[in-house]
C-alpha positions as CSV (number, residue, x, y, z in Angstrom):
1,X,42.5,-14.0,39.0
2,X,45.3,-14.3,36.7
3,X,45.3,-12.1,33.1
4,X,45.4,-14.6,30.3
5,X,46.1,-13.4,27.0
6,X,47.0,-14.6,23.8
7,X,48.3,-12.9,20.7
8,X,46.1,-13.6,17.6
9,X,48.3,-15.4,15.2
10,X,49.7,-13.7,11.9
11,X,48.4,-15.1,9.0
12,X,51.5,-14.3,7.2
13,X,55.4,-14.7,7.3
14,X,57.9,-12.0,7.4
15,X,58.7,-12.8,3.7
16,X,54.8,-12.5,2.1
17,X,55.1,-8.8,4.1
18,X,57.9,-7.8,2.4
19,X,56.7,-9.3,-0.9
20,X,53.2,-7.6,-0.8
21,X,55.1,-4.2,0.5
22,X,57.7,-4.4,-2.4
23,X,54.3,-4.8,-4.8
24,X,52.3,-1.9,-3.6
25,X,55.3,0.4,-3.6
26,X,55.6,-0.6,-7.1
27,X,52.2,0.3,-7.7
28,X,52.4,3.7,-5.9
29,X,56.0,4.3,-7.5
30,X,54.2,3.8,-11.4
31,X,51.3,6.0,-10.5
32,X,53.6,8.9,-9.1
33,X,55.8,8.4,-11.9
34,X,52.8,8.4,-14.6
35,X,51.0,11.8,-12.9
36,X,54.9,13.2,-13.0
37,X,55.4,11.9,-16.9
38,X,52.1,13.5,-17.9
39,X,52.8,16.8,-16.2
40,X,56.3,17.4,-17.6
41,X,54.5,16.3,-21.1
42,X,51.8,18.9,-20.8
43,X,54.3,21.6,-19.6
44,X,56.1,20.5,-22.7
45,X,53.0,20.9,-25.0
46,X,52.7,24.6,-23.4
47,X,55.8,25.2,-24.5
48,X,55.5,24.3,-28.2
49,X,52.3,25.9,-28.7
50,X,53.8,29.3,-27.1
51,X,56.4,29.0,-29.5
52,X,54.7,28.6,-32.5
53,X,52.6,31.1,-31.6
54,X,55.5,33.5,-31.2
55,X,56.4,32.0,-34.8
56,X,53.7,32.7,-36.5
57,X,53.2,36.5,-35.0
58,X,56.4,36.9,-36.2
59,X,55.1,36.2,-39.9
60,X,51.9,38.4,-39.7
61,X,52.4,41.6,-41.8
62,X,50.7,43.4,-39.6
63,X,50.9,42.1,-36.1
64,X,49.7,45.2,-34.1
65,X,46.2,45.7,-34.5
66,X,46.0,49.5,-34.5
67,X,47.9,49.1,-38.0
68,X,44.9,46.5,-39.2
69,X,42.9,47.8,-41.8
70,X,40.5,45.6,-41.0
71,X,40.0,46.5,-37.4
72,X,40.4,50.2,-37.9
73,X,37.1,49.3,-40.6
74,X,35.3,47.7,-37.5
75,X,36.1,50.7,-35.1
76,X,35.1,53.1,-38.0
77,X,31.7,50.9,-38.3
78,X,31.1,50.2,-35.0
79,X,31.2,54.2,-34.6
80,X,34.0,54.1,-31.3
81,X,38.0,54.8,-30.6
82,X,40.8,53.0,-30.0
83,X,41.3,52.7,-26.3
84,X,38.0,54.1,-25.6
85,X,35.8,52.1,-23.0
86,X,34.0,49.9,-25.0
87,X,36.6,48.9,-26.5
88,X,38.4,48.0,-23.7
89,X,35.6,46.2,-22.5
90,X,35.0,44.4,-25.7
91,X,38.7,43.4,-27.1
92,X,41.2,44.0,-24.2
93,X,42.1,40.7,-21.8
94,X,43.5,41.1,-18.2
95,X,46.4,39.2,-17.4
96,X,46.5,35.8,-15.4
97,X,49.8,34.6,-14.4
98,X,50.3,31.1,-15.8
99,X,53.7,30.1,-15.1
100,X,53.3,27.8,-12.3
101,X,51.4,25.0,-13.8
């Protein structure tokens, strides 16, 4: 018994390939360049608002708060201490690392 087998035929030349190859890299090049663009722009935006943050801290007359009147008023109120507790509990944040975006 002799094996008999034939190839199926390819339904499109070398040229089409390369055409339909060069399109989709394209199309994966624009979407890898687009997720990159709006990356770098968000990491920008970070940026700017940390600055003007800074900037506008640095225009506060009173930028610590155990100098605000207004604070030392709630504590007074509130009937508890600087640094006590509760008021860690209530007003103090922990600190997440955020550098790597």
């Amino acid at each position: 018994m002799r094996y008999s087998y034939k190839e199926k035929e390819v339904k499109i030349n070398r040229r089409e390939f390369l055409g339909f190859a060069g399109v989709i890299a394209a199309v994966l090049w624009t979407g890898a360049y687009t997720v990159t663009d709006l990356i770098v722009d968000r990491t920008k935006y970070i940026k700017m608002r940390t600055a003007g943050l800074y900037q506008d801290d640095e225009k506060q007359a009173k930028r610590q708060s155990h100098h605000n009147q207004s604070l030392l008023n709630m504590y007074k109120k509130m009937n508890f201490q600087p640094l006590s507790p509760m008021a860690e509990e209530l007003f103090h944040t922990h600190y997440v690392d955020r550098s790597v975006l």
